[in-house]
C-alpha positions in Angstrom: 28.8 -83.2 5.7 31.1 -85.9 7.3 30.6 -87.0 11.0 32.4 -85.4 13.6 35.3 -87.9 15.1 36.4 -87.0 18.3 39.0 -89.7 18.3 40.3 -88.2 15.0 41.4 -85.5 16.9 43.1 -87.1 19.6 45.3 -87.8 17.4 49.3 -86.9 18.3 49.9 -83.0 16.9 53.8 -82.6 15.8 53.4 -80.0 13.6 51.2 -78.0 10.3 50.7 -74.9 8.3 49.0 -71.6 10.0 46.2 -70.7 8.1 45.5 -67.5 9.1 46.5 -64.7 11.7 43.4 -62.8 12.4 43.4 -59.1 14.6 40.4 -57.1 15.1 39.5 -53.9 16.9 37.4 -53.1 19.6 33.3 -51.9 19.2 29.4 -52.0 19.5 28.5 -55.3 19.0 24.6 -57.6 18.7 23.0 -54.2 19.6 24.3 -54.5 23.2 25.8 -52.3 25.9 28.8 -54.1 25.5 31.7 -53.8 23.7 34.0 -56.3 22.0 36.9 -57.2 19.5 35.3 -60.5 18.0 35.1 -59.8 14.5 38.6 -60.2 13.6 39.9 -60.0 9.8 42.7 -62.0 8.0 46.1 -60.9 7.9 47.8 -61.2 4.3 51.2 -59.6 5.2 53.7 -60.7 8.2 51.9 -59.7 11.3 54.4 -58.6 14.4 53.7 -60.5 17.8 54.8 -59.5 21.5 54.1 -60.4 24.3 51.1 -58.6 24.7 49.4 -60.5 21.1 49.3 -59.7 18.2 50.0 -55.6 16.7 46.7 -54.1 15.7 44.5 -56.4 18.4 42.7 -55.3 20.8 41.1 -56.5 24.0 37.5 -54.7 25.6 37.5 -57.1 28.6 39.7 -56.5 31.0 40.2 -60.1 32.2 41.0 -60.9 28.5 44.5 -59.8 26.8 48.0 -59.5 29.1 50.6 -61.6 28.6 48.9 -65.8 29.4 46.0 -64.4 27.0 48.4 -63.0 24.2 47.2 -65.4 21.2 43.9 -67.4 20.9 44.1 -70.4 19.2 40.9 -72.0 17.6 40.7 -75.7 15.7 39.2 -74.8 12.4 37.3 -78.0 12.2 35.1 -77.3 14.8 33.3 -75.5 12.5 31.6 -78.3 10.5 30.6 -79.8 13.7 29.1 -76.9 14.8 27.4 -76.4 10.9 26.1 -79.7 11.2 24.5 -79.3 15.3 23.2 -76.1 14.7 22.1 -75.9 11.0 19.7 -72.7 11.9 23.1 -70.9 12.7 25.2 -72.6 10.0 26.1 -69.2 8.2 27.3 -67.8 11.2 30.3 -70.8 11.8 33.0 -69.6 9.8 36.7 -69.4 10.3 37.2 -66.8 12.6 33.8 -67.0 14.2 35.1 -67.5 18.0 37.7 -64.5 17.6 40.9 -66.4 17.1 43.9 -65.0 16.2 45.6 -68.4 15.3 43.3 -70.4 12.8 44.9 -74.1 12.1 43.1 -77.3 11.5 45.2 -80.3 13.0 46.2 -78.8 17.0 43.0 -79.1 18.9 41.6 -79.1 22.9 42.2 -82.9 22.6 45.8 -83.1 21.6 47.5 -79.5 22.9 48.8 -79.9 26.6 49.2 -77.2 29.1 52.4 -76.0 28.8 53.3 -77.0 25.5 56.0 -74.9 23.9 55.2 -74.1 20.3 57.2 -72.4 17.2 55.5 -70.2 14.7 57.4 -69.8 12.1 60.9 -68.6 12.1 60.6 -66.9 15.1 57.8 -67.0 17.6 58.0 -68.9 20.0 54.3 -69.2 22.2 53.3 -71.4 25.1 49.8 -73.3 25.7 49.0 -71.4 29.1 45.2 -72.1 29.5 41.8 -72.9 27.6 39.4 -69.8 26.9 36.5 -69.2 29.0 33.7 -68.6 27.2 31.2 -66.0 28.0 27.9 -64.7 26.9 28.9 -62.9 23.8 29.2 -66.3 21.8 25.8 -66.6 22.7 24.7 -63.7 20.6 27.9 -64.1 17.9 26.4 -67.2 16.6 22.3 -66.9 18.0 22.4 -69.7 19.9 21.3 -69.4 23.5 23.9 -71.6 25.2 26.8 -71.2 22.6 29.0 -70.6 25.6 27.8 -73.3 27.8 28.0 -75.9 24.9 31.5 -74.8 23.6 32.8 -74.9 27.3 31.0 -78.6 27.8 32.0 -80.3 24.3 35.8 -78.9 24.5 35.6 -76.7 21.5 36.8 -73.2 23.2 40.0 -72.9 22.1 43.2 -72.2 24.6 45.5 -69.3 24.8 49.4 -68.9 24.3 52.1 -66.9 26.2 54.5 -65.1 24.0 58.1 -66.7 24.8 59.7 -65.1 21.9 58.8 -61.9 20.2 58.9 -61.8 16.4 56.4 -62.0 12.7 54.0 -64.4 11.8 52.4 -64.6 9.0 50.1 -67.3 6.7 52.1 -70.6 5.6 53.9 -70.7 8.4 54.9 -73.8 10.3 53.4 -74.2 14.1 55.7 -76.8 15.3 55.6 -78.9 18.4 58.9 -78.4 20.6 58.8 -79.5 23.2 55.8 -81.6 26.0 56.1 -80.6 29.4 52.8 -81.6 30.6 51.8 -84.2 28.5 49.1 -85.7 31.1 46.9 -82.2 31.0 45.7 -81.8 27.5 43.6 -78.5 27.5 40.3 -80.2 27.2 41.2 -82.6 30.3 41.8 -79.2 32.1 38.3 -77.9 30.7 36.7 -81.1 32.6 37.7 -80.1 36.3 37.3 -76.1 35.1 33.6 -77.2 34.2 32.6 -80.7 35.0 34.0 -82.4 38.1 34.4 -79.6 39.9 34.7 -80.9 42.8 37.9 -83.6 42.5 40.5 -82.1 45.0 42.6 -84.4 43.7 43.1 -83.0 40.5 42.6 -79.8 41.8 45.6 -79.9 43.9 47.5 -80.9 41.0 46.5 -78.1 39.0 46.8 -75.4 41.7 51.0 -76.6 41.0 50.9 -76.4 37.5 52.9 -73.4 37.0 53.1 -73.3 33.1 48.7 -73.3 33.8 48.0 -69.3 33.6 47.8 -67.8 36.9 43.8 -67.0 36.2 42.7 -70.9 35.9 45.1 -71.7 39.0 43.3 -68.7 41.3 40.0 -70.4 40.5 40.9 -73.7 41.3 42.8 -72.3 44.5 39.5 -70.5 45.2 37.7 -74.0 44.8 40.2 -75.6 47.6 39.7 -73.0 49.6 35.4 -73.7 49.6 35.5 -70.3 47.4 33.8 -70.9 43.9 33.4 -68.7 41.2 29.6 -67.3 39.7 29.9 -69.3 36.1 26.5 -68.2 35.3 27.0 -64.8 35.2 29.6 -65.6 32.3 27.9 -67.8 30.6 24.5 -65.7 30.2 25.5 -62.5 31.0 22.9 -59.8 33.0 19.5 -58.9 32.6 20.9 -56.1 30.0 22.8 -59.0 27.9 20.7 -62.2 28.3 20.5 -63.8 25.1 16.6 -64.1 23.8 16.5 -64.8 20.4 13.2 -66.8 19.8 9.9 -66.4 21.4 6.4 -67.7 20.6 3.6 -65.4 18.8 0.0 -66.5 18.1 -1.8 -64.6 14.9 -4.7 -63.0 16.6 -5.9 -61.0 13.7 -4.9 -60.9 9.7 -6.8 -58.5 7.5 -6.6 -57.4 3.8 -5.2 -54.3 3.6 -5.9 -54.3 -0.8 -5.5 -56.9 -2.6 -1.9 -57.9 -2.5 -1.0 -56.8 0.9 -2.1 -58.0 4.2 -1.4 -56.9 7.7 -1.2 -59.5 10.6 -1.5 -58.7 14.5 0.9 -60.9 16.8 0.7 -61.6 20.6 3.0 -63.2 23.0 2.5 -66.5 24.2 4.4 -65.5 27.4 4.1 -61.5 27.7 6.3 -59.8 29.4 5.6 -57.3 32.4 7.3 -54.6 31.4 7.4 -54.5 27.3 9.6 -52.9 24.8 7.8 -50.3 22.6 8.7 -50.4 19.0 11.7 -48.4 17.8 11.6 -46.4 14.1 12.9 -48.8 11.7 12.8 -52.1 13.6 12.2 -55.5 11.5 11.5 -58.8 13.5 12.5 -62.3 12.0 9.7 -65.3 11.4 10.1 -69.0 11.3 7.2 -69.6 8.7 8.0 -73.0 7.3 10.5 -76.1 8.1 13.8 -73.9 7.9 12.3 -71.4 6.2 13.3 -67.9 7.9 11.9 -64.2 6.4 12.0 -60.9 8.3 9.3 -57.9 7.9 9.5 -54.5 8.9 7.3 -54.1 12.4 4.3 -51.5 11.7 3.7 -50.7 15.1 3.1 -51.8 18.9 5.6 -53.6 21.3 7.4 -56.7 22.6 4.2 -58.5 23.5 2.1 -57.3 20.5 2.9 -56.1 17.2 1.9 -55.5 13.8 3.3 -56.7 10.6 2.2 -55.8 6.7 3.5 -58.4 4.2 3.1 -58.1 0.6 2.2 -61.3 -1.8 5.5 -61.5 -4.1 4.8 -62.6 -7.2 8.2 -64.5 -7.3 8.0 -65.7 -3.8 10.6 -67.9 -2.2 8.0 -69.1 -0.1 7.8 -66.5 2.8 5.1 -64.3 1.4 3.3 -67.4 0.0 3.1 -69.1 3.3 1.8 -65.8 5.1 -0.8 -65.3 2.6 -2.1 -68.6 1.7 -1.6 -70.7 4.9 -1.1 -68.6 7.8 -4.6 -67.8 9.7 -5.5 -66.4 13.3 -4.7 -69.1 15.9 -1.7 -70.3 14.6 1.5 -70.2 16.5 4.9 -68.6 15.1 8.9 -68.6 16.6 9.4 -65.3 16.4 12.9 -63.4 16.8 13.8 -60.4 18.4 12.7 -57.0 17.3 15.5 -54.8 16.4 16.0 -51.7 15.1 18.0 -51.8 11.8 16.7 -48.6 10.2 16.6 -46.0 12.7 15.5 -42.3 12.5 19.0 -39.8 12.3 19.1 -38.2 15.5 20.8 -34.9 14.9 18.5 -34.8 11.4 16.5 -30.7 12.2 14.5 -32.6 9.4 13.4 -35.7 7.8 12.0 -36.6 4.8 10.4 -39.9 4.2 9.7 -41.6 0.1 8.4 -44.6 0.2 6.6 -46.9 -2.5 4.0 -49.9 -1.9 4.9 -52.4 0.7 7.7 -49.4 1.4 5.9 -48.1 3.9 5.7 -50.6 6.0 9.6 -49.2 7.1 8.5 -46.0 8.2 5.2 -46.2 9.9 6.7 -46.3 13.3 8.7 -43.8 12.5 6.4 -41.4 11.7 4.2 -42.2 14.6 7.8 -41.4 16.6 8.1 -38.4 15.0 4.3 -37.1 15.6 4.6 -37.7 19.1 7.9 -36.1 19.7 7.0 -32.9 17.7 10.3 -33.5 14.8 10.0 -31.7 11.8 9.1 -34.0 9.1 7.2 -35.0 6.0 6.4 -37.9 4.6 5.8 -39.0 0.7 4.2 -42.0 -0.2 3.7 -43.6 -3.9 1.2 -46.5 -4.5 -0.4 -47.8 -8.2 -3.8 -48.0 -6.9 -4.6 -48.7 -3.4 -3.6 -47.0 -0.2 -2.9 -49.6 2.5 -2.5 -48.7 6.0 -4.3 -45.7 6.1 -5.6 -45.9 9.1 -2.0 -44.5 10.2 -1.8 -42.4 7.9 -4.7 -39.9 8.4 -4.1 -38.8 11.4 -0.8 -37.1 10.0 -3.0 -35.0 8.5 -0.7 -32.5 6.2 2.8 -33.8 7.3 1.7 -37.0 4.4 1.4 -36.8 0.6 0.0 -39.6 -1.5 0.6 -39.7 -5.1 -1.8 -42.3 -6.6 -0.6 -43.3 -10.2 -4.0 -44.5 -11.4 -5.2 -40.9 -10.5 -2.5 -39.2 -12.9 -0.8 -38.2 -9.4 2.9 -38.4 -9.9 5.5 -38.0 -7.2 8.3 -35.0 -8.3 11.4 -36.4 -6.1 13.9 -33.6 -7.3 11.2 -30.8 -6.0 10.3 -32.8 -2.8 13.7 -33.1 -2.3 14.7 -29.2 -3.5 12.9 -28.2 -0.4 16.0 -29.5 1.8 17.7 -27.9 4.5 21.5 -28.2 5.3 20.7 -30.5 8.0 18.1 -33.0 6.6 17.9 -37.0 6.4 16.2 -38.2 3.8 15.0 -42.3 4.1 13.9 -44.4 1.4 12.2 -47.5 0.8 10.5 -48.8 -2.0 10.7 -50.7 -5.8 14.0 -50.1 -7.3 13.3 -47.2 -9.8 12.1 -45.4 -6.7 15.2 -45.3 -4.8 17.5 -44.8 -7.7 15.4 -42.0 -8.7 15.8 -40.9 -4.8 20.1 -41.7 -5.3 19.8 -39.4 -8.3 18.3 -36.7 -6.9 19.7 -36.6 -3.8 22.9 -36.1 -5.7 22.0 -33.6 -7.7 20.5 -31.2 -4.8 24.0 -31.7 -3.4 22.8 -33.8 -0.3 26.0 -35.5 1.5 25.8 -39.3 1.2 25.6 -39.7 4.9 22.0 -38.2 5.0 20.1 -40.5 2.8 19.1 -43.3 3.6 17.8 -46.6 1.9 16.0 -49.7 3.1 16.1 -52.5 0.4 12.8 -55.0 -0.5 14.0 -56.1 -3.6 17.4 -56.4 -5.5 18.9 -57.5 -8.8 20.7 -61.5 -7.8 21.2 -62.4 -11.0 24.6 -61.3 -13.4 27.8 -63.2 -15.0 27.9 -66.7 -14.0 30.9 -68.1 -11.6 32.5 -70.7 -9.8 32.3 -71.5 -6.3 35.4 -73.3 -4.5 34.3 -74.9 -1.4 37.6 -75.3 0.6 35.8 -77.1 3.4 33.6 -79.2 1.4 35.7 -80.4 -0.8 33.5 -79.5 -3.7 33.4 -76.7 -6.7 30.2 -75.6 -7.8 28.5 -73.7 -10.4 26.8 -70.4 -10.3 24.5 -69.9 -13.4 23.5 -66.3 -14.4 20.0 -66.5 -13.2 20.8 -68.6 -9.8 22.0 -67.0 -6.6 24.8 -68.3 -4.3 22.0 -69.3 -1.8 20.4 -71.0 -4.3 23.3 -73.5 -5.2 24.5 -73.6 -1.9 21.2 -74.9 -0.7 21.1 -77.1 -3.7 24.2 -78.9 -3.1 23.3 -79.7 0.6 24.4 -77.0 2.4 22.2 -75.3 5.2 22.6 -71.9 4.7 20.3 -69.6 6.4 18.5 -67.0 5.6 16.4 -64.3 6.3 15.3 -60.8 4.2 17.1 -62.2 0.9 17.5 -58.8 -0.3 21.2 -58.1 1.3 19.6 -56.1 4.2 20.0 -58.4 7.5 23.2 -60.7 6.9 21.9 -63.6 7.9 23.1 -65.2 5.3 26.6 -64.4 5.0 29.6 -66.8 4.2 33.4 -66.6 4.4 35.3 -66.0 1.1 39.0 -67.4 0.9 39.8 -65.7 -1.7 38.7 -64.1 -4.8 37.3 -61.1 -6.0 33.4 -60.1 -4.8 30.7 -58.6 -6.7 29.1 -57.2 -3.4 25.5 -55.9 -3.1 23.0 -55.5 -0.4 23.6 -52.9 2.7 24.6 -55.7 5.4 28.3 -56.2 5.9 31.0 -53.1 6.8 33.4 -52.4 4.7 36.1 -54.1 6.1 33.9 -57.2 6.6 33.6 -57.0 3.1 37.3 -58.3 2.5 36.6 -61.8 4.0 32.7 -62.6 3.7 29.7 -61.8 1.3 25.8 -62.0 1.5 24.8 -65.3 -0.4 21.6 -64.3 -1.0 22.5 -61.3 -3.2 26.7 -60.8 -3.9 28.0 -62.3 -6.9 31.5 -64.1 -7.7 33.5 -62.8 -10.2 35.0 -65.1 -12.5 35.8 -67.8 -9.8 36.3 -67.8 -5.7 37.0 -70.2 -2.6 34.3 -69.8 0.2 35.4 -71.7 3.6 32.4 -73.9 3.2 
């Protein structure tokens, strides 16, 4: 990827095309008690703006939103600087990432003043009223634990507009310069006394007159006069409750042969914690295993400062499985993500039913132990070919567990397990493909509503017609063969794109699509998400798409 140049983008900004208008709604977000509207979607058709933003966008904070926070702007080419300084996050920095409603690539922190007056389109008419704070949720948006403190210190926010004039907006448009009233207070000059030199009274006294500034940026540097200054860290890194902690050291203290293919491996915390986490049903933790390579593993059982994993040797490993197997012994140290519960239990299930198959298991063995000792009605089915692993966990379920062991003649009668259904159960699978589409079939046929089965993915089908790839950002077109995935020839070409289950389960690996239709697969992106980004790892182009890459 090219070098970032600052100076290129001090350059004078007189005018250029909008590129998108993005709006979003508010929810749950990064598995916090927070709420949010940062994952914003494209806008095909003329989108009407007032003064309050754009219709269809919402706010959750209450400082963000009213009329100097109507629009955010963000300088597309940000991005590749921030592909290229974090390459363990590069899938996450696509357009839209920073939850901009204006995407352009030419208007920037460096060459947008405060209290520029601006024309979008025919006619909107918007003025530059301050730069966006940042705050802890970019921390967890793009898994980076300072995201906010180095977007804030390298100018690369974005700034906000007030609505002067009312009116639609839409893609193609022209954002035109009309006219410079502060030409001396470029946003990112005004982000070095909000951040830097906050102690210049000088400037400060200047600023505290500004009155095109928005009246949130002059109160803090009023504040500032007045000896009074503001608690940045709390924005920056949140609470206790929303503190980003993404990776943590592990040492292997045990690995053990549970048959011949599988292994189980016991991890510690180089730094415990007083007061750990117990595992949830259904949580998966993410490895660092080799160089850049990344996998993640559903968690057996245990907690925040010690945990157990069971990994199975793929025959057509990427190099995950391999590594675990063949290299990794007791001693060794590991980065290690967060655990997080991505397959939970149904709450309001009166009943669960559990079908799992081989290395399957591994998805539901906290869950059973969960439901044991909370007294739920369940039962759970297991398939192997030969060997049981894990048993250990499974005995003491006593008759709540049925094994079906092929070599034995046992064979595992889905339609009659699942027969035995009441109006109210969940039904979870995980396992080999044929499994879980004889589980679909079934499921269908007993008349069970969609909403109460559930799958958890280890392998899927990547391969299918071959297509083309249009980098927009790149500058480069490339081909995808029918036996290649996207990841693959993404990676090929010289583009860090991370990963992590490969099977279309976590989304680490997602990437923005342009345009073009999606062959999507895997379980990891909403719906709507779905119109403006697929999982590399597994989705497929059909015929030929443009990725802002």
């Amino acid at each position: 990827m090219a070098i970032y140049d600052v100076s290129a983008l001090q350059e004078p900004f007189q005018s250029e095309k909008l590129v998108q208008v993005r709006t979003g709604k508010i929810k749950t977000v990064f598995g916090l008690p927070v709420l949010s509207a940062i994952f914003k979607t494209p806008r095909k058709d003329p989108v009407k703006v007032s003064k309050l933003g754009c219709e269809d966008d919402e706010h959750a904070f209450e400082s963000h939103g009213g009329p100097d926070q109507a629009l955010l702007h963000y300088c597309s080419r940000h991005y590749d600087a921030w592909r290229t300084e974090l390459p363990s996050s590069a899938h996450l920095f696509s357009v839209g990432g920073f939850g901009e409603n204006i995407v352009s690539s030419c208007a920037n922190e460096h060459n947008i003043c405060i209290g520029d007056i601006i024309a979008i389109g025919d006619e909107v008419v918007v003025q530059v009223s301050h730069p966006r704070q940042p705050c802890f949720k970019l921390n967890h948006r793009f898994e980076v634990k300072d995201m906010s403190r180095r977007s804030q210190t390298l100018a690369r926010t974005g700034w906000y507009y007030r609505v002067l004039k009312e009116g639609c907006i839409q893609p193609g448009d022209e954002i035109k310069l009309l006219q410079r009233i502060n030409p001396k207070w470029t946003v990112s000059t005004v982000q070095r006394y909000l951040y830097s030199e906050i102690n210049n009274i000088e400037a400060m006294k200047e600023l505290v007159e500004l009155e095109s500034l928005g009246s949130q940026i002059r109160n803090i540097f009023r504040n500032r006069l007045n000896k009074e200054f503001e608690d940045q860290e709390r924005r920056l890194v949140g609470d206790e409750t929303t503190e980003m902690k993404v990776w943590s050291e592990y040492k292997i203290v045990q690995k053990n042969m549970e048959t011949p293919r599988i292994s189980s491996f016991i991890l510690e915390a180089v730094e415990p914690a007083e007061t750990p986490t117990k595992v949830e049903p259904g949580s998966h933790v993410r490895l660092k295993l080799s160089g850049k390579l990344v996998r993640a593993y559903s968690v057996i059982s245990g907690s925040t400062n010690s945990f157990e994993l069971g990994v199975a040797l793929d025959v057509q490993s990427r190099g995950g499985s391999e590594f675990l197997h063949e290299k990794a012994k007791p001693g060794d140290i590991l980065t290690v993500g967060q655990i997080t519960a991505s397959f939970p239990l149904a709450k309001e299930a009166d009943h669960h039913i559990i079908i799992a198959g081989g290395i399957g298991i591994t998805a539901f063995l906290a869950a059973t132990q969960y439901l044991k000792e909370s007294g739920q009605s369940y039962e759970f089915h297991f398939a192997v070919a030969t060997d049981v692993p894990f048993y250990r966990y499974l005995q003491p379920l006593g008759n709540k567990v049925t094994i079906y062991n092929k070599s034995k003649g046992q064979a595992l009668n889905i339609s009659k397990v699942l027969a035995r259904n009441n109006d109210n159960s969940h039904v979870y699978c995980c396992g080999p493909p044929r499994l879980m589409d004889g589980v679909a079939k079934a499921a269908e046929q007993c008349g069970l509503p969609k909403d109460h089965v559930h799958f958890e993915t280890f392998q899927v089908a990547t391969s299918g017609d071959p297509f083309t790839a249009e980098l927009l950002t790149s500058k480069k077109t490339i081909e995808v063969e029918s036996n290649q995935s996207l990841l693959d020839v993404l990676r090929a070409v010289g583009l860090d794109i991370d990963s992590s289950c490969e099977v279309g389960n976590c989304g680490t690996c997602r990437v923005g699509v342009n345009r073009g239709r999606i062959d999507h697969r895997g379980t990891a992106l909403l719906a709507e998400e779905r119109e403006t980004a697929m999982l590399s790892c597994v989705s497929r182009g059909i015929g030929h798409i443009a990725l802002d890459l």
